[in-house]
C-alpha angles and dihedrals in degrees: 000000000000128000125226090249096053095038079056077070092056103058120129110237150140127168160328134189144204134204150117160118147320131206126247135212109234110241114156111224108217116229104251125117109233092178152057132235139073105336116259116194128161099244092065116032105355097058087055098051077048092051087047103044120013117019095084084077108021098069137106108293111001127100104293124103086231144006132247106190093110143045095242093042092052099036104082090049085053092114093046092050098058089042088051101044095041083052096043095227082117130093091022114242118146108196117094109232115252094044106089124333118247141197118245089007108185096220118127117221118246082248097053091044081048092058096043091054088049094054101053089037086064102049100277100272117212100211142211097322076225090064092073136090139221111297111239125251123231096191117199097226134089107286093200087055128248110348127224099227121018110195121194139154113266099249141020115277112228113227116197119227091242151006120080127333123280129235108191128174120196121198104226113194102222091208093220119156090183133029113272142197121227124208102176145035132195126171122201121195115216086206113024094187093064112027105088101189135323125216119204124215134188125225116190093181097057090232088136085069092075093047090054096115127046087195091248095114090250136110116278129346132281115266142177132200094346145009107275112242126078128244090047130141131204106251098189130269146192133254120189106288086029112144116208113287103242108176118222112269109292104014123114145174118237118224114167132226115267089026123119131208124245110213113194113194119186101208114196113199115232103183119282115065105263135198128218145173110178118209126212125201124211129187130198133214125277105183128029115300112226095188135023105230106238137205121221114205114195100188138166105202097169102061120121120198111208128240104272096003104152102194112014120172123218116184133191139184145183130172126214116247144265109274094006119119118179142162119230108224105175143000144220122178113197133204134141134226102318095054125117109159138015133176139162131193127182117232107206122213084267100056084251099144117201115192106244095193135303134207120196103176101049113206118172083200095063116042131145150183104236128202127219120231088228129029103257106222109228104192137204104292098015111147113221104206119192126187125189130189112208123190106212089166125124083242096075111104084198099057122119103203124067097216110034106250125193102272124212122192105274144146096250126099084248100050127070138227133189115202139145120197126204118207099208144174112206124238 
């Protein structure tokens, strides 16, 4: 029989993702150059730091404030582009380099932020039209072709234009009269500008089907943190700049015959009501699968933050174990609105300790699921060790409670949780 802490090893699983925007004041930079030096305009070197790093956002009708796919769109934000990148609030991307290397990471060279400062510096110049190179397309169609199954709520959900952000789960029937193996996984928002980021769970006992309507005469039930139900397990998800989830040959994801599929979609309201039904994509194996692609979960749940505390600690640990070999092939840390830091390393049999991921600057709005470059082995024996900071001070802008109360792991806004998945294969 298996223990808890090895079934923790077993769990279904792929990805979620975190990014976004932030706003901009409007100056208009006049065109004049105001320093020497090789010429920088954006028609030549500053739209393709944009195409690389920022359009994916920045375009009509997707979640940033503003786009930046052309010289009069991005001209009067020059002087909050250069703030933003220089402070590397822009563009969002939480890990600090040196712990742990990722794919796509969304972090501009020094060289790239230089050239940025030096072009507005020199009044923004807009450049030989001939300089610059084929806009990209950000076509509205699957990318990964025609998908075997499209799941999506029955009806549009109506977003108001203002008030706090939404967090929304639907309880999609998969339709399945056999057990399956998937081997992709595309999300479509209805209404980009609107829709932050949307996790996908699976629920193989069908439970979210009773929780299908909040009685508000609107698609799906309010959730938060999760998606309400137990015996659940995190499917995979998008988050504005995610690519497809196409999983490596021969890996799949199982998903069995009668279950359903819970989608949670944080909506963040920009203005205008909105309406949105967002569409997922899944697509089946076509060959035979080798390995079941699994999900780690190294969780404290019994922690409790005191009342004012300005910097608490929480730690948490598992082991993999005996006889089990993986690869770690992403990563997501989790924490709600006290967090501040969070950070996990991996301590091999021989003391050896490799750095998983760290973030030093905590932000619930902004989290992600992050792949490594190359798989990390994580060997028979091997001790995965996380350590959160939490700020349960009055001084937290961020946090939920006036006064500070003592705060538990829990599902609510006002609880906390401190939790890092693994996404694996195994060996």
């Amino acid at each position: 029989m298996m223990g808890d802490k090895a079934r923790i090893w077993l769990l279904a699983a792929v990805v979620l993702a975190l990014s976004s925007t932030a706003g901009a004041q409007a100056l208009r930079i006049p065109s004049r150059s105001r320093s020497a030096g090789p010429v920088v305009t954006f028609n030549n070197q500053i739209v393709r730091i944009f195409q690389k790093n920022c359009q994916v956002c920045h375009h009509p009708g997707d979640i940033a404030p503003f786009s930046l796919m052309s010289y009069s769109e991005a001209l009067p934000y020059a002087r909050s582009i250069k703030q933003q990148t220089l402070s590397h609030q822009m563009p969002p991307w939480k890990p600090v380099a040196g712990y742990g290397e990722f794919q796509h990471e969304r972090r501009l060279s020094q060289n790239d932020i230089n050239l940025i400062t030096h072009w507005v510096d020199a009044g923004a110049p807009e450049g030989d039209p001939s300089d610059l190179p084929p806009p990209l397309q950000f076509p509205d169609q699957w990318s990964l072709g025609a998908p075997d199954v499209i799941l999506e709520a029955p009806s549009d959900f109506t977003v108001p234009g203002d008030g706090n952000d939404i967090y929304r789960c639907f309880s999609l029937p998969l339709g399945l009269l056999q057990n399956r193996y998937i081997t992709g996984i595309e999300v479509r928002p209805g209404s980009r500008s609107v829709v932050h980021h949307v996790v996908l769970y699976s629920d193989p006992l069908a439970q979210s089907g009773r929780l299908a309507s909040s009685g508000d005469g609107q698609p799906g039930y309010t959730c938060f943190g999760g998606p309400g139900i137990r015996n659940t397990d995190l499917m995979g998800g998008w988050a504005p700049g995610n690519q497809p989830q196409t999983f490596p040959e021969g890996v799949g994801l199982p998903v069995t015959a009668g279950s359903r599929v819970v989608l949670q979609i944080h909506y963040h309201p920009e203005g205008t009501s909105q309406t949105d039904r967002t569409r997922v994509g899944l697509f089946f194996a076509r060959g035979a699968i080798q390995k079941d692609l699994l999900l780690a979960a190294v969780i404290n749940d019994s922690f409790v933050i005191p009342a004012g505390a300005p910097r608490h600690v929480v730690t948490a640990s598992e082991v993999v174990p005996r006889g089990a070999n993986f690869r770690a092939i992403a990563i997501l840390p989790h924490m709600h609105l006290l967090g501040r830091e969070i950070g996990m390393e991996a301590v091999y049999p021989d003391g050896t300790r490799r750095p998983m991921i760290y973030i030093d600057d905590w932000d619930f709005h902004w989290q992600g699921t992050y792949y490594y470059k190359d798989p990390v082995p994580l060997p028979s024996g091997t001790r995965l060790e996380v350590r959160a900071v939490y700020d349960n001070s009055a001084e937290n802008p961020g946090n939920p409670n006036s006064p500070p109360r003592d705060v538990r792991f829990g599902e609510q806004t006002t609880d906390e949780m401190c939790v890092v998945l693994l996404m694996l294969i195994p060996e």
